[in-house]
C-alpha positions as CSV (number, residue, x, y, z in Angstrom):
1,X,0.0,0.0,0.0
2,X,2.7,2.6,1.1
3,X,4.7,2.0,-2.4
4,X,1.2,2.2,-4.3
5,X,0.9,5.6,-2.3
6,X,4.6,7.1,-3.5
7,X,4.0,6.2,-6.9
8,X,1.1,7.8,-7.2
9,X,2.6,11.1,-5.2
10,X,5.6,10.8,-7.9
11,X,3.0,10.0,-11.0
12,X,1.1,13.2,-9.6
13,X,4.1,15.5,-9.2
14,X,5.7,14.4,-12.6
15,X,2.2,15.1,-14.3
16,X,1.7,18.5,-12.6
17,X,5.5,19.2,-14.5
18,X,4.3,17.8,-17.8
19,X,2.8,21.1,-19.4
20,X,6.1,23.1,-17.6
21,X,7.8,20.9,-19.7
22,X,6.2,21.7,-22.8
23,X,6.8,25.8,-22.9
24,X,10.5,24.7,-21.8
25,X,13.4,22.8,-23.3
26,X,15.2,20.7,-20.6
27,X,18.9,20.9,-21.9
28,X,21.1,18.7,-18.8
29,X,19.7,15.2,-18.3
30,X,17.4,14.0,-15.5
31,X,16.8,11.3,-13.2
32,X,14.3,10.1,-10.0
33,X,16.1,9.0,-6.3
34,X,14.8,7.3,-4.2
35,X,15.2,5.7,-0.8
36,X,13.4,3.8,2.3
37,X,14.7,5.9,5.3
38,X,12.2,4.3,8.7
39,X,9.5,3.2,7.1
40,X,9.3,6.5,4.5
41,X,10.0,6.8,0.8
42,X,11.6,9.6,0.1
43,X,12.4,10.6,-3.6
44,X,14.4,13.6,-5.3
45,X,13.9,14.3,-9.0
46,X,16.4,16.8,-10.5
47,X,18.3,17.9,-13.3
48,X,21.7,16.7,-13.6
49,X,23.8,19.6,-15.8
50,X,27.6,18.4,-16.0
51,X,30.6,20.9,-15.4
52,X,31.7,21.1,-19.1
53,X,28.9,23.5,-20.9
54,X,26.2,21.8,-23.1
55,X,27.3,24.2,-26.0
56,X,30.9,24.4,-26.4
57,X,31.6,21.1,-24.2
58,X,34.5,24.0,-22.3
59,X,34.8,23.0,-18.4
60,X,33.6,25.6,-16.7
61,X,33.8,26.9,-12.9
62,X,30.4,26.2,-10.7
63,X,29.8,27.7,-7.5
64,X,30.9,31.2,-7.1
65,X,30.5,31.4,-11.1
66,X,28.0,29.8,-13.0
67,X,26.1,29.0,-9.1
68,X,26.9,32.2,-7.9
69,X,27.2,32.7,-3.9
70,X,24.7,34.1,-2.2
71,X,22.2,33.7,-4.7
72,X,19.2,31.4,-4.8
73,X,20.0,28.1,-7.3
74,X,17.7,26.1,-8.7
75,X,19.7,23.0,-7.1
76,X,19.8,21.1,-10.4
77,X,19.2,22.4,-14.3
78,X,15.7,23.3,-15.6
79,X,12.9,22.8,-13.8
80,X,13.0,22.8,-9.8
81,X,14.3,20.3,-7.9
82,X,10.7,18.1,-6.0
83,X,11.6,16.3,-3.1
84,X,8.5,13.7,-2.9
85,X,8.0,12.0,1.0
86,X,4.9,9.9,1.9
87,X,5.6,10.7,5.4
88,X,6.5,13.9,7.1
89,X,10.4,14.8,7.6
90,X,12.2,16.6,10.1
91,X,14.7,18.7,8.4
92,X,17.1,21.5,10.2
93,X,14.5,21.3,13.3
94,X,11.2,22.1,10.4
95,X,8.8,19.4,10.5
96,X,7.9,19.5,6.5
97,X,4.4,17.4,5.5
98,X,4.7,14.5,3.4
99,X,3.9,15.4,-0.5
100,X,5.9,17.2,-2.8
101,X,7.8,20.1,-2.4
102,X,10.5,22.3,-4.5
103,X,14.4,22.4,-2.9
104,X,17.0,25.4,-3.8
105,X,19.9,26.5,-2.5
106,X,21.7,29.3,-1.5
107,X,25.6,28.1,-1.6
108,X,27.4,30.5,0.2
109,X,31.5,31.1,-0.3
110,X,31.9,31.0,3.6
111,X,30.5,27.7,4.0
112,X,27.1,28.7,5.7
113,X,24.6,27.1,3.0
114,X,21.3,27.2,2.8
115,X,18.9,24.7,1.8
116,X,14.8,26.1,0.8
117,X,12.0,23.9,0.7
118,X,9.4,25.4,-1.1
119,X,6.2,24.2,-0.9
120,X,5.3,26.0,-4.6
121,X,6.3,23.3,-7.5
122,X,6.6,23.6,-11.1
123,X,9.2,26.4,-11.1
124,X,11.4,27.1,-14.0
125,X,14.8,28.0,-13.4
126,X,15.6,31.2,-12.1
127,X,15.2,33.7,-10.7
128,X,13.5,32.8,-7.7
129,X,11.8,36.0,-6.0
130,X,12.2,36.0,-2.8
131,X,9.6,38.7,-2.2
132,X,7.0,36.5,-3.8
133,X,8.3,33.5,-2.8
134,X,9.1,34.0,1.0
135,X,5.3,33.2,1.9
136,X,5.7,29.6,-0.4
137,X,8.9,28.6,1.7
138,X,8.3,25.9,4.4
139,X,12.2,26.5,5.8
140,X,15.7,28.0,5.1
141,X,17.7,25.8,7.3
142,X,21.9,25.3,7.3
143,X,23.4,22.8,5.3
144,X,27.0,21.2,6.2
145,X,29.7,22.3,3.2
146,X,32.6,19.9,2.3
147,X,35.2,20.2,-0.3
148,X,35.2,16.5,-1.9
149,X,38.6,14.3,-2.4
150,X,37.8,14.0,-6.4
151,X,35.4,16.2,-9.0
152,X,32.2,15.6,-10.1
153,X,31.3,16.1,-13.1
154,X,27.7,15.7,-13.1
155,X,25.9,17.2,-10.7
156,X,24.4,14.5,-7.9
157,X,22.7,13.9,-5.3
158,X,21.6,11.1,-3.1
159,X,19.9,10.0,-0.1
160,X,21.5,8.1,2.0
161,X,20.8,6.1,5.8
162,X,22.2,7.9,8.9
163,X,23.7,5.5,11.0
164,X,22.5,7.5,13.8
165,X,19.3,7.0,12.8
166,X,17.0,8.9,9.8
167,X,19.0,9.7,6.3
168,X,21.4,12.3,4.8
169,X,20.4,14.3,1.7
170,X,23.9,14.9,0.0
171,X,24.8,17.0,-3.3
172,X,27.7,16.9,-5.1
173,X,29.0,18.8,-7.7
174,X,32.3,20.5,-8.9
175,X,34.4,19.9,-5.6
176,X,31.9,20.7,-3.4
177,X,29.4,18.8,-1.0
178,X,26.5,19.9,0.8
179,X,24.6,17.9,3.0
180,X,21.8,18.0,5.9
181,X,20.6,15.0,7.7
182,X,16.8,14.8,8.1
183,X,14.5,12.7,10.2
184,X,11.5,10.3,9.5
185,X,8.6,12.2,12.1
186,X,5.7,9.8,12.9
């Protein structure tokens, strides 16, 4: 019953983005996450845009460049980010209802990230307006930056168990990770 329930929510939320879609061309590649974290399903579908540009195939410099800091990203290519939960999550002390919601970022060149959930879906790119969508936002909560060992190319993210107990949304790109861990809330 509960994975007849997230593929609906996911069926739901990919149809709401269908006619988005159609006014738009998507140009980076996409792709669905998913995970059971205690008895939850929690899914992230995103835009995956690589580091060399889709046009000239050039690497380029991400986050203080093409992601500028301070600024509110899209946290993917194209469309916004969903981040689909048939159960309610505890994320940076905000208890967010299960459903679908929009994630974006605000990378930061000090380290003091900021994840969005957004309650609003179907978003195109940027730029997100804050002064119209503050009242949408659900929280703005700090995520953990780390420089990674290797690059990524392709921009990633995954969901992953917490040993300690609920899971760890992680995003990679460039040499950069940010991550927040979140909680199942029952």
């Amino acid at each position: 019953m509960n994975k007849l329930k997230t593929l609906v929510l996911v069926a739901v939320a990919m149809a709401a983005a269908i006619p988005l879609m159609a006014q738009h061309k998507r140009v980076s590649p996409h792709e669905t996450v998913s995970a059971d974290i205690d008895g939850a399903k929690v899914s992230i579908v995103y835009g995956r845009p690589y580091t060399k540009d889709p046009k000239t195939g050039e690497a380029r410099p991400i986050f203080g460049k093409l992601v500028p800091y301070g600024k509110v990203w899209r946290t993917g290519a194209d469309e916004a980010t969903l981040l689909i939960s048939d159960k309610p999550l505890a994320i940076g002390g905000v208890t967010i209802p299960a459903g679908t919601n929009s994630l974006f970022t605000v990378p930061e060149e000090s380290g003091a990230s900021k994840l969005i959930i957004n309650k609003k879906t179907g978003q195109w790119g940027v730029p997100y307006r804050e002064s119209e969508e503050k009242a949408n936002e659900l929280a703005r909560v700090d995520m953990t930056t780390a420089a990674l060992d290797k690059p990524v190319d392709q921009f990633t993210i995954v969901i992953e168990k917490n040993p300690a107990g609920g899971g760890v949304l992680k995003m990679m790109w460039e040499k950069t990770q940010y991550s927040i861990p979140f909680t199942v809330t029952k």
